[in-house]
Every structure is written in C-alpha cells, then in structure tokens.
DOKOL-514952 format. One record per residue (C-alpha): residue in three letters; residue number from 1; x, y, z. Coordinates in steps of 0.02 Angstrom, whole numbers. Layout:
<sites>
('ala' NUM (X Y Z));
...
</sites>
This chain:
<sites>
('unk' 1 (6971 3124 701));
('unk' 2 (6885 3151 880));
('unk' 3 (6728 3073 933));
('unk' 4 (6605 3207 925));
('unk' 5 (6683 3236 744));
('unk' 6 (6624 3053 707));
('unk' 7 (6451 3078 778));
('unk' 8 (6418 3244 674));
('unk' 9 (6466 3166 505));
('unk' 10 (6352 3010 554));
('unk' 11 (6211 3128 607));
('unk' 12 (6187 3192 457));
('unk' 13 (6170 3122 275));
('unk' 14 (6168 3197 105));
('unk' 15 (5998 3168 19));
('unk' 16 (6049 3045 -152));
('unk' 17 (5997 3145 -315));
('unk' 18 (5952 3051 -489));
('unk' 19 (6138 3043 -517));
('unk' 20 (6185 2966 -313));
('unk' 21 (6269 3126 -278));
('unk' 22 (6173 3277 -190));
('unk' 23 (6201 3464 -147));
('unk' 24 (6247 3472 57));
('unk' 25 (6113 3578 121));
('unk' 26 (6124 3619 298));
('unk' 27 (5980 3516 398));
('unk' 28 (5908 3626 527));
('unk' 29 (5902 3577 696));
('unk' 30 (5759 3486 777));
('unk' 31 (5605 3553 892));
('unk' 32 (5612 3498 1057));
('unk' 33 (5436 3412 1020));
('unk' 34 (5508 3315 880));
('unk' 35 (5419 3373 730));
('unk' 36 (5524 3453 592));
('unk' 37 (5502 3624 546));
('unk' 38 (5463 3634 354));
('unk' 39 (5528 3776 276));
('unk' 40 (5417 3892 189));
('unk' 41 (5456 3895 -15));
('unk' 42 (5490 4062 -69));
('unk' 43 (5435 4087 -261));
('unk' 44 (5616 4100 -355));
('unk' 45 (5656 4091 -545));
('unk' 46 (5741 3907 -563));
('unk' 47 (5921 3924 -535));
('unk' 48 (6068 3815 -572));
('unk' 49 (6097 3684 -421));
('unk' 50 (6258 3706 -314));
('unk' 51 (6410 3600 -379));
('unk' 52 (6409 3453 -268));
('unk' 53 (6539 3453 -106));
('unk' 54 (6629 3305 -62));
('unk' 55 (6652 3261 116));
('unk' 56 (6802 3213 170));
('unk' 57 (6825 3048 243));
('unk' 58 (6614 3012 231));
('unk' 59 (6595 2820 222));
('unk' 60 (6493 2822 54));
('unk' 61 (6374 2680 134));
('unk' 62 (6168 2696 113));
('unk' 63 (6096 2740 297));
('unk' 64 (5914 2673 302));
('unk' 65 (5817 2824 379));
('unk' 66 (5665 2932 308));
('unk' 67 (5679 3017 150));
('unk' 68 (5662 3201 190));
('unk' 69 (5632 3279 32));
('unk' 70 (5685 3478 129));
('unk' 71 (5740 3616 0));
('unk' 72 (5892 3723 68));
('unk' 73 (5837 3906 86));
('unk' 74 (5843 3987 -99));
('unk' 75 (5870 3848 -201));
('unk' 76 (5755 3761 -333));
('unk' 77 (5775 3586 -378));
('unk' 78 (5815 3580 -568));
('unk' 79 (5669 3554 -682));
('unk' 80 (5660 3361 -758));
('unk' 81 (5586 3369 -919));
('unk' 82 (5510 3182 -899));
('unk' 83 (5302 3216 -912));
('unk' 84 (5212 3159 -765));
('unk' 85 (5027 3152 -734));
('unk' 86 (4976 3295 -655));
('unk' 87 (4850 3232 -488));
('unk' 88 (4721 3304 -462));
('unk' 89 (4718 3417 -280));
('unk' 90 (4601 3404 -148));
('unk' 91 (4427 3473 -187));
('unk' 92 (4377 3629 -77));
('unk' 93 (4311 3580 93));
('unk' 94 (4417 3425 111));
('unk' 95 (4520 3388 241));
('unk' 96 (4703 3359 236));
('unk' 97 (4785 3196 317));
('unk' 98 (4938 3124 280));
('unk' 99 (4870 2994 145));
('unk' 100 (4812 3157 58));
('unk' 101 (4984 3215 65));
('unk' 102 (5068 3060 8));
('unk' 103 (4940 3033 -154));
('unk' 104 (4960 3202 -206));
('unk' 105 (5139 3168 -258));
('unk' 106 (5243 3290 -131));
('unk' 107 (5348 3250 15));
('unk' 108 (5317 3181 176));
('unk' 109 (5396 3207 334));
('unk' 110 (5444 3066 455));
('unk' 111 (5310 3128 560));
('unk' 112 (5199 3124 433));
('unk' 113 (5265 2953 376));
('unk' 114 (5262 2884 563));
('unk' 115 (5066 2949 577));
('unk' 116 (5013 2852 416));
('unk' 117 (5089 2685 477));
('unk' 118 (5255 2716 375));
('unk' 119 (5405 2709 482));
('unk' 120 (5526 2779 346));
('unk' 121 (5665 2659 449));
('unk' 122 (5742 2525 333));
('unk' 123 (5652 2580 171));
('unk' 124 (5732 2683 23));
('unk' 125 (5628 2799 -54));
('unk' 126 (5601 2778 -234));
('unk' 127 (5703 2854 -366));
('unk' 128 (5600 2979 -477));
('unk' 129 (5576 3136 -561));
('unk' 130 (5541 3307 -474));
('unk' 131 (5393 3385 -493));
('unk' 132 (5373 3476 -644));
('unk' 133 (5330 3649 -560));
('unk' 134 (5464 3653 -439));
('unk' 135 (5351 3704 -287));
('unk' 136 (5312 3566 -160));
('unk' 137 (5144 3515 -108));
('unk' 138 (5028 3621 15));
('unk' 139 (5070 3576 200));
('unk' 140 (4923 3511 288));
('unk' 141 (4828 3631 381));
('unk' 142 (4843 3621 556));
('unk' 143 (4689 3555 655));
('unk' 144 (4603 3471 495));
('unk' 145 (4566 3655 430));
('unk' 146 (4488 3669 268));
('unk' 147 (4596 3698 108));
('unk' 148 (4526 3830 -4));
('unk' 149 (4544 3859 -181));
('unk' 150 (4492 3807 -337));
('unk' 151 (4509 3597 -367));
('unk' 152 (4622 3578 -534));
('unk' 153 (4520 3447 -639));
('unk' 154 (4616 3275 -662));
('unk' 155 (4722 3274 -845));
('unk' 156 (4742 3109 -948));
('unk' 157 (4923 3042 -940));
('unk' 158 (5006 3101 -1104));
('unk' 159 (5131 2954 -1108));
('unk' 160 (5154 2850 -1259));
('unk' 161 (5059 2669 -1167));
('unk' 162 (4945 2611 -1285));
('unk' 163 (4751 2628 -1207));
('unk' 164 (4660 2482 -1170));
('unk' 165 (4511 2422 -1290));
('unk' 166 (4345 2412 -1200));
('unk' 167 (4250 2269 -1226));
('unk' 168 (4079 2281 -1298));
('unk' 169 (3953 2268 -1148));
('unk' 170 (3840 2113 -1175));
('unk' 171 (3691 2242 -1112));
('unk' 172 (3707 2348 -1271));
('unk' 173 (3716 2183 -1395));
('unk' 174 (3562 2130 -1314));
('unk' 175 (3473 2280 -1330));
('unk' 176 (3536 2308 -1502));
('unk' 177 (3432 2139 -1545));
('unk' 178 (3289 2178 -1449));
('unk' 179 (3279 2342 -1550));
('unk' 180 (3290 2226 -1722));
('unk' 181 (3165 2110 -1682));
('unk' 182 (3059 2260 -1628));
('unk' 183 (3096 2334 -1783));
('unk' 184 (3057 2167 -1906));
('unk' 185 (2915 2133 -1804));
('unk' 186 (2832 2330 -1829));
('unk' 187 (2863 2304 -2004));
('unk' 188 (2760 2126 -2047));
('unk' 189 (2618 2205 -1908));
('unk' 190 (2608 2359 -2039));
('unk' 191 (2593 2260 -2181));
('unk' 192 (2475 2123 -2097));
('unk' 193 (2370 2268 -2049));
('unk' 194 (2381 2366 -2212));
('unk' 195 (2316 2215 -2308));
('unk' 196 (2171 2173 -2180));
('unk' 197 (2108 2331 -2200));
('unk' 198 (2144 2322 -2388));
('unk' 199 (2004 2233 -2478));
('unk' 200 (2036 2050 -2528));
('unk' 201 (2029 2000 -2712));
('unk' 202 (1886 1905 -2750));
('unk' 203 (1898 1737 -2862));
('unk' 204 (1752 1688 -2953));
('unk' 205 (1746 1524 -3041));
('unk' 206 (1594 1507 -3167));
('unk' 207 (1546 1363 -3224));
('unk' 208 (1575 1325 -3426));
('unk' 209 (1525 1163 -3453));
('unk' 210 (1315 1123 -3442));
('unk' 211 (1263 995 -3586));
('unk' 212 (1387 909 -3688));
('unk' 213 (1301 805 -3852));
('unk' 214 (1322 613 -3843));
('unk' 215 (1484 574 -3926));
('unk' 216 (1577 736 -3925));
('unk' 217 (1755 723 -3911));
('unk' 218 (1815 811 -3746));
('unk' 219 (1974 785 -3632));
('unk' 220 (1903 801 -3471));
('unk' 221 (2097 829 -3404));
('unk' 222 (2062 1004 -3458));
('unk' 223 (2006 1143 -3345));
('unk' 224 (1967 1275 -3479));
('unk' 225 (1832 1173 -3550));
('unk' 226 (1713 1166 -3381));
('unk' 227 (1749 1333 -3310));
('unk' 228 (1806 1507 -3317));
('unk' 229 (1913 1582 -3179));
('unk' 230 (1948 1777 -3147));
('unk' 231 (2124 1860 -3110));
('unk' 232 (2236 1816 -3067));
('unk' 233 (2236 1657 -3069));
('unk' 234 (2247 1575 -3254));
('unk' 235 (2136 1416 -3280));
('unk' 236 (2272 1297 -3342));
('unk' 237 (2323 1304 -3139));
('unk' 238 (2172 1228 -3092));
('unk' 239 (2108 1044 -3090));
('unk' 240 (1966 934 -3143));
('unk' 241 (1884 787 -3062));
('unk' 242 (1740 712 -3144));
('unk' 243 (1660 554 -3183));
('unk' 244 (1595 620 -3351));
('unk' 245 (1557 502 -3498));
('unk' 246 (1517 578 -3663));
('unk' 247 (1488 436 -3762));
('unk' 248 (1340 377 -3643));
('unk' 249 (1176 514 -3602));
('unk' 250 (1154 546 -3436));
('unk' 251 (1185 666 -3297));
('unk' 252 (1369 696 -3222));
('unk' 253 (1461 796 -3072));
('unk' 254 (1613 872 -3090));
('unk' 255 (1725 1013 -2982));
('unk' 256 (1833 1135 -3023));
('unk' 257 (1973 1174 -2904));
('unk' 258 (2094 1302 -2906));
('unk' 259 (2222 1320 -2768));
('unk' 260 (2113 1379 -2588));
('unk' 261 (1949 1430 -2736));
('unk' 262 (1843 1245 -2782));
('unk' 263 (1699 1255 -2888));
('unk' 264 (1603 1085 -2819));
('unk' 265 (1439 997 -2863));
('unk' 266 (1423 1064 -3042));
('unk' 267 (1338 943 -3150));
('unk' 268 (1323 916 -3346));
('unk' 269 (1193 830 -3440));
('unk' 270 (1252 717 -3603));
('unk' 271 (1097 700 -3741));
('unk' 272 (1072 651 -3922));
('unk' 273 (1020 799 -3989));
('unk' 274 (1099 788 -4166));
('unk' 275 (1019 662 -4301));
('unk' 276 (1132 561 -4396));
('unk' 277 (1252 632 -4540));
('unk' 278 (1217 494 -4680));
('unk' 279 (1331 509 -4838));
('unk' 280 (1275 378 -4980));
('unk' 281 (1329 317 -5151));
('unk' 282 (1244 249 -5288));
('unk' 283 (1194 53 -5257));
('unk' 284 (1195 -75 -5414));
('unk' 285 (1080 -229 -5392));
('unk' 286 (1051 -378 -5501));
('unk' 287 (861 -370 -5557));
('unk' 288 (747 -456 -5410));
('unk' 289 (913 -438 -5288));
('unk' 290 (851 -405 -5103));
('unk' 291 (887 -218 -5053));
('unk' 292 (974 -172 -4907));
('unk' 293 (953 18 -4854));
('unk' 294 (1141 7 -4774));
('unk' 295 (1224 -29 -4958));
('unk' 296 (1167 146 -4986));
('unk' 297 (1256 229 -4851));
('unk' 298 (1439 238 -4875));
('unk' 299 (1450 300 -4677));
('unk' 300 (1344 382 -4547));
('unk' 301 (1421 499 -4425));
('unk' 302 (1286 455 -4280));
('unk' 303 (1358 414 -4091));
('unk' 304 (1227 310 -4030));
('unk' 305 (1132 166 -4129));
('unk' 306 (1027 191 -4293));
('unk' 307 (908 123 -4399));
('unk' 308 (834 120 -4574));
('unk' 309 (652 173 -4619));
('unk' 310 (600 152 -4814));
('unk' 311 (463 269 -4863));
('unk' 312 (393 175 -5028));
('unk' 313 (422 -14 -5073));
('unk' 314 (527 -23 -5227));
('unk' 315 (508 -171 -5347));
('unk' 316 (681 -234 -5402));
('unk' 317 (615 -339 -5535));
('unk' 318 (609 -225 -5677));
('unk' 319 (797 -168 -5731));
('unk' 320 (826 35 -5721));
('unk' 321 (869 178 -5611));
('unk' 322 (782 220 -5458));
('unk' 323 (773 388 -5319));
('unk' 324 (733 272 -5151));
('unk' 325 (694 386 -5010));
('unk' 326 (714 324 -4811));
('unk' 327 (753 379 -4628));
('unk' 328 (887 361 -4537));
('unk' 329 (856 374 -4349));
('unk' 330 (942 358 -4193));
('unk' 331 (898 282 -4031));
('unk' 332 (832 436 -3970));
('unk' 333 (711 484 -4085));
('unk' 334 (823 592 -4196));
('unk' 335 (813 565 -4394));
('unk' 336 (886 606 -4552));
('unk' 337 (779 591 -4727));
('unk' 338 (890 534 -4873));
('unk' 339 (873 498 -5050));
('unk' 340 (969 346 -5129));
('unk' 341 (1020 314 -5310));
('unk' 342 (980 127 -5354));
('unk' 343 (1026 36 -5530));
('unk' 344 (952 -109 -5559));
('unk' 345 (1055 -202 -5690));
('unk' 346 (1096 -410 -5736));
('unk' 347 (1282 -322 -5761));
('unk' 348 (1263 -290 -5578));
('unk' 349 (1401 -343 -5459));
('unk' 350 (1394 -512 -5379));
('unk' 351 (1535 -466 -5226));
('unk' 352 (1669 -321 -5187));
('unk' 353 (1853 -330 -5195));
('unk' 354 (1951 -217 -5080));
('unk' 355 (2133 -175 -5126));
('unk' 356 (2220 -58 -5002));
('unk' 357 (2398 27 -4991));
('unk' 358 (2481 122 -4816));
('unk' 359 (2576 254 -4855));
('unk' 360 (2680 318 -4737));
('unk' 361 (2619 518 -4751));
('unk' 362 (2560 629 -4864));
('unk' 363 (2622 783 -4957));
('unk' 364 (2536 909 -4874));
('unk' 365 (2498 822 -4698));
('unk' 366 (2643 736 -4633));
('unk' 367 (2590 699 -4460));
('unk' 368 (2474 560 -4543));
('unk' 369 (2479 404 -4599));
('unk' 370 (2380 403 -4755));
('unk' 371 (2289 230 -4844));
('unk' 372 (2227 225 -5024));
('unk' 373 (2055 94 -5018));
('unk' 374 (1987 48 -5193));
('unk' 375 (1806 -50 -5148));
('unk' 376 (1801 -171 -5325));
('unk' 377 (1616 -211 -5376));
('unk' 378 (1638 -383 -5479));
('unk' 379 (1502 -445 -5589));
('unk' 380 (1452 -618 -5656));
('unk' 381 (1602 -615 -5782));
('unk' 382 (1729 -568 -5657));
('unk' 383 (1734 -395 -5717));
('unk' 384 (1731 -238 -5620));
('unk' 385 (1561 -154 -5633));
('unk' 386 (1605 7 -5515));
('unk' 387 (1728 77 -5421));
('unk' 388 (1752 185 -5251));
('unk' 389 (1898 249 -5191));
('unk' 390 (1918 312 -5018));
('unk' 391 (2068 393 -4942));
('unk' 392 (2090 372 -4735));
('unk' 393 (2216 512 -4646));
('unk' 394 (2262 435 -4480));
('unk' 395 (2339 603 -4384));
('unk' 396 (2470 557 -4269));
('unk' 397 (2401 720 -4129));
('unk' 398 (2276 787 -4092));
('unk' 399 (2333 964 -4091));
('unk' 400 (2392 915 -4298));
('unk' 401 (2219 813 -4335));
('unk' 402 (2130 986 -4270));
('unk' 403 (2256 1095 -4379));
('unk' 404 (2191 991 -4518));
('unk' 405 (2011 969 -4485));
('unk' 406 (1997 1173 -4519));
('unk' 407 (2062 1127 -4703));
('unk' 408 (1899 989 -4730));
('unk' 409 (1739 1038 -4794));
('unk' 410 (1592 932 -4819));
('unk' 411 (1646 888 -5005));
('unk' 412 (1832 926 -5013));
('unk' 413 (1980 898 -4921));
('unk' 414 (2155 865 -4963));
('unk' 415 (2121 911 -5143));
('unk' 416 (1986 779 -5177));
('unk' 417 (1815 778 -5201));
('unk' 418 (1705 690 -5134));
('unk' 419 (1618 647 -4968));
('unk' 420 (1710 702 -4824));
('unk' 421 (1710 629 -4646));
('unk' 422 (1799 714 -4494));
('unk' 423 (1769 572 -4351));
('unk' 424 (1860 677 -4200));
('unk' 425 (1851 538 -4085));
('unk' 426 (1965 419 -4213));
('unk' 427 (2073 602 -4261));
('unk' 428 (2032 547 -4427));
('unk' 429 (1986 613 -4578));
('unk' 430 (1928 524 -4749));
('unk' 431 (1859 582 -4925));
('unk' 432 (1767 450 -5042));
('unk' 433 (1722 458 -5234));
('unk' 434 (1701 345 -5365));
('unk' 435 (1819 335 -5497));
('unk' 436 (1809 239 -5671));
('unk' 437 (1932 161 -5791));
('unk' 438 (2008 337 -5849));
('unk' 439 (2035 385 -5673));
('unk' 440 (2134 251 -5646));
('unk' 441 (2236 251 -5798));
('unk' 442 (2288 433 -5753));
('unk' 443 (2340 411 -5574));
('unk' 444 (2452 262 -5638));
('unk' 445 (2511 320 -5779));
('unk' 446 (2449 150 -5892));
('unk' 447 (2383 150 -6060));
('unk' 448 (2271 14 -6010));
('unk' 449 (2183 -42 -5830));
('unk' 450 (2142 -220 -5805));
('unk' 451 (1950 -268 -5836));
('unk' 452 (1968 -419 -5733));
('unk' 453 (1957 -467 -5574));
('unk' 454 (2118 -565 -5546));
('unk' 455 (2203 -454 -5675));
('unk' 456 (2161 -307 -5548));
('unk' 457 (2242 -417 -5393));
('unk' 458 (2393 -444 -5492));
('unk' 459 (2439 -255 -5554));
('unk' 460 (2401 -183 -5376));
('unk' 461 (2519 -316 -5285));
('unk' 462 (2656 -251 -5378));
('unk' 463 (2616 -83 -5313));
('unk' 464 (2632 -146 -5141));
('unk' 465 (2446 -179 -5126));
('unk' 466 (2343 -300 -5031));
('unk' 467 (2180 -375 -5111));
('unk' 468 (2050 -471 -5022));
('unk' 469 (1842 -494 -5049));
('unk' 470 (1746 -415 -4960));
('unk' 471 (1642 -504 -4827));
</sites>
C-alpha cells in the first residue's frame, strides 16, 4: 500500500453507531473557508440502513476528532424506540447561537463546536439514542435571523423515575395557623358580644329571717332558713355567717352569700313573745304543810326565767280538795293563768321515790333511747300514796326526733295519754300520767303490787331498775 493510499484511509473515519460499527457514507469535501457544508434533509419514509462495509486493512483504533453527526444523501437513521424528552424549540423571535443548537438536542458541527468553546479534539461524543423523528435540528440562521414558527410547548418526561415529593412550605403552615387562631378568636368575640348584648340574669336574694322567739331551735349553718334566692342558683349553695343567739333577746347581723350575689347587713331581732306552757298534776299535802306553787307544775316549756303568782291565799289547815289558781310569768312580762288541784290529807306523802329503767328503743321509734320514770309519793307508813309515771324518748337525729314530733299532740303520743312535752332544743319528747295499783299490776303482769316502800325498791331492781329518793 502507497502513501497517498495511507493518508486517504487516515483522512477519513467511519462515524461509530450504537453497535461500534457504522454505514461508510462518503464525507464531502471541505470549503476552502473551512466551514462544512451541511446537507439539506430531504423528507423520506424511514428506510432500512445500508449493511455495514468493512474496510480492508483500517486499523480499528478510536481517532479523537469532532463528532459530525452528517446523514449521507437519502438515508434515514433508523428509528430507536427508547422515549426521550422532547425539548422544547426556540420561541419565535429568538435568536439562534450555537448553545441554542447544542440544548436543543441536534448536531453540531466542529465549527459550531469550535465557536461555543468546544474543540471537539480529544473528546468522544456520547453514546445515545437518535432522535425520535428522524429529522435533525433547524440550522441556525445565518446573520442571527429570526426563526419563525410556532414554539412547541415543553412535555413532562414520560420515563418510569419516581417524582420528587415537595416539601410543605413553612409559609402555608404558618398561614394555615394564623387562619385558626383567626377563626377561634371570631368565634369567642361572637359569643362575648352576643351575651353583652344579651340581658344578664338578675339574682335576687330576699331576706327570710326577721324575728326569731327566744329559745327557738334553729341551725344557723342553714341558708334556707334566712333567705330566699331566685334561679338559678339553689339556696343550699349559699352560706351563712352570723353571730345569732336564740336563746338570748337581742338584735343580730347576719349575711347571706351566694357565689359573686351577698346579701350583707341583714339583722334579726330575738324576743319573748310566747308565755310559758305550764302542764300540772294534782299536789297531796299533809294538813298545815307549806305550799309550793312549783309542786303543781309537772314542767313548764318557758325559755327564759319564770315565776309563780297565787291569786287567793289557801288555808292548808283544814283536810280536803282544793282548785288553787296562779300565774306563771316570764322575765318579760309574759304570763300564763293556771288552775291547780290540791288534796289536803294526814295520808299525804312525806317524800318521793324515783325508780327508773333505760331501754334501749322503742317499738315504734327506734332511733330513741326510751326511759320508763315512776315518781313514788311515800306517806308516814312507808306506803305509796300516788303515783306518776313519765316516759322520756331521747331521739338519736334530728331529722328522726322531727319525723316523730308530727306524731305528738298535746295529750297523746306514742300511745299514751297524758301530758305531752316536745322540748326541740333537747330532740326530746315525753308523756306523763298517773297510774295506780291496777295500772301497775297490768303492765307487769302480777297479781299483787307491793304497798311498801322498800317492797317497791326490791321488785323493780329485779327488773333492772334503779331506785333512789328524791331530793
């Protein structure tokens, strides 16, 4: 092989294909001015590409010169079927350089390369796909001239990468807050407003409590008994403070409070108003005894002091039975008129014996501890002359002592008649009667009932009861 042989293989080298092995197009000769001529593409159906040539004796070594990616006159590169994002061209008016060229995907010439600061010289293109239309880019217009057409919008790449997740801006979360607080804080203004212009409830507290009688039994813990409140608030929420006395007369404060509503500087006034309750029982004397107005009474239901008044002197000398008449009044003028039953008798007793049980509760009531009293009147002989018998309920409650106080009347309670006393401050409740010999013989089922004083100590302490004179 001659020289000039050697120098036309090395002039010219096949352009490397996906496969390293090209078609051997014929590479048409060079301007004088040094710019390659590109062909123009002429519009073809896609044909089959030539079967490749060998060259005989070719060294098969790479050659580091500018890719010239030149079609060969009637030939179409064969259509890759790898999907490429389609780049958007040039808008209308804009001007073509070789950086447009090279980012709109279609070959450069070494001019074109040498102009944009790429030398093409020691640098191997890289491998990739033909375009999917088969038609090369758009020269550049000479001069810088415009480029008409329509621009083709820009296409999303259809390959299977997996699209990044945005983060949330920090601008939106802040706003999204703002607009919450905005939203909570409209909301309690509406309501705030809505209830200002609503009118308020009014709470009136009335005052219940105004005189109280000396000795009445009140809990002054208790709201409901010194006032009245209206909805909606419920009196049994409020409080008390007083320094209210009802067993002395005079005048007291007291205030009502309930919650933000007080009731303050209310006074009440405690008086005697009521004259003495005096229940009596017949009195025996021995003939020219000194009488006593008190051994009449057998208890007066009075919360301040008393006294006795008689009406008419009484002569105890001559032996009968007498109607004495007297007052009973109270420190504040308050009385009660009364009319005694007197016997005057030498049978008369000399002293009292009291014998007294404690049961633990009775029948009916059994929240109280009940206690049988039988007062003994002994004469000269040491026998009994008369006898009263009193029954005492002690109520463990109050709530159960009021309960029973509705069943008392002012002769009966319990069953038994006789004089009935409800003391409320004690939550007590007692009945007394006299009883005789019969009586006695029926409640303890005994033919006979001892006559005599020490008899009557003996049969009642084996019944568990105490006897004891009376002082």
């Amino acid at each position: 092989m001659n020289n000039n042989e050697s120098q036309n293989l090395n002039s010219v080298v096949p352009p490397t294909t996906a496969s390293g092995v090209g078609p051997n197009p014929q590479v048409p000769p060079v301007p004088e001015n040094g710019v390659p001529t590109v062909p123009p593409v002429a519009p073809a159906m896609p044909q089959a590409p030539e079967a490749p040539q060998p060259i005989p004796n070719a060294p098969v070594e790479p050659v580091n010169v500018a890719p010239v990616n030149l079609q060969p006159e009637g030939t179409v590169p064969p259509v890759v079927e790898t999907p490429m994002p389609t780049v958007a061209e040039p808008l209308m008016g804009t001007p073509l350089n070789a950086q447009t060229v090279l980012n709109s995907g279609g070959p450069v010439s070494s001019m074109e390369a040498m102009s944009s600061g790429q030398s093409g010289v020691g640098q191997i293109p890289p491998m990739g796909p033909a375009p999917q239309s088969g038609m090369g880019p758009v020269p550049p217009m000479p001069n810088g001239a415009m480029m008409g057409g329509i621009p083709t919008p820009p296409t999303m790449p259809t390959g299977g990468e997996e699209k990044p997740k945005k983060k949330m801006n920090p601008l939106i979360i802040v706003l999204v807050v703002v607009l919450v607080a905005a939203v909570g804080f409209g909301v309690y203004y509406f309501m705030n407003q809505s209830q200002a212009k609503s009118p308020k409830s009014t709470v009136t507290i009335t005052p219940l409590l105004k005189e109280l009688e000396l000795g009445q039994n009140i809990d002054v813990t208790l709201p409901y008994m010194f006032a009245t409140v209206s909805a909606p608030i419920d009196i049994n929420s409020c409080e008390v403070s007083t320094d209210l006395d009802s067993n002395k007369v005079g005048t007291y404060q007291y205030t009502v409070t309930c919650g933000q509503y007080k009731l303050e500087n209310q006074t009440v006034t405690v008086s005697d108003t009521t004259a003495p309750v005096v229940k009596l029982k017949t009195l025996a004397i021995l003939p020219s005894s000194e009488l006593k107005l008190e051994d009449f009474v057998d208890f007066v239901d009075e919360a301040s002091e008393y006294s006795f008044m008689m009406q008419d002197e009484v002569d105890t000398s001559v032996e009968g039975t007498y109607e004495v008449p007297f007052t009973v009044e109270d420190d504040y003028g308050n009385k009660t008129e009364v009319t005694g039953e007197l016997v005057i008798s030498a049978d008369a007793p000399e002293y009292y014996m009291n014998c007294y049980e404690v049961r633990l509760s009775s029948e009916k009531y059994k929240d109280a501890v009940v206690s049988n009293t039988y007062r003994f009147g002994i004469n000269s002989l040491g026998e009994y002359y008369n006898v009263y018998k009193n029954r005492y309920y002690r109520f463990e409650t109050v709530e159960s002592f009021e309960a029973a106080a509705e069943d008392a009347t002012e002769n009966s309670f319990d069953g038994y008649q006789g004089n009935v006393r409800v003391n409320s401050e004690n939550s007590a409740i007692s009945v007394s009667y006299p009883v005789d010999g019969d009586d006695l013989k029926e409640e303890y089922d005994v033919d006979e009932f001892p006559t005599y004083d020490m008899d009557i100590e003996d049969f009642f302490a084996d019944k568990g009861f105490t006897c004891e004179p009376e002082e």
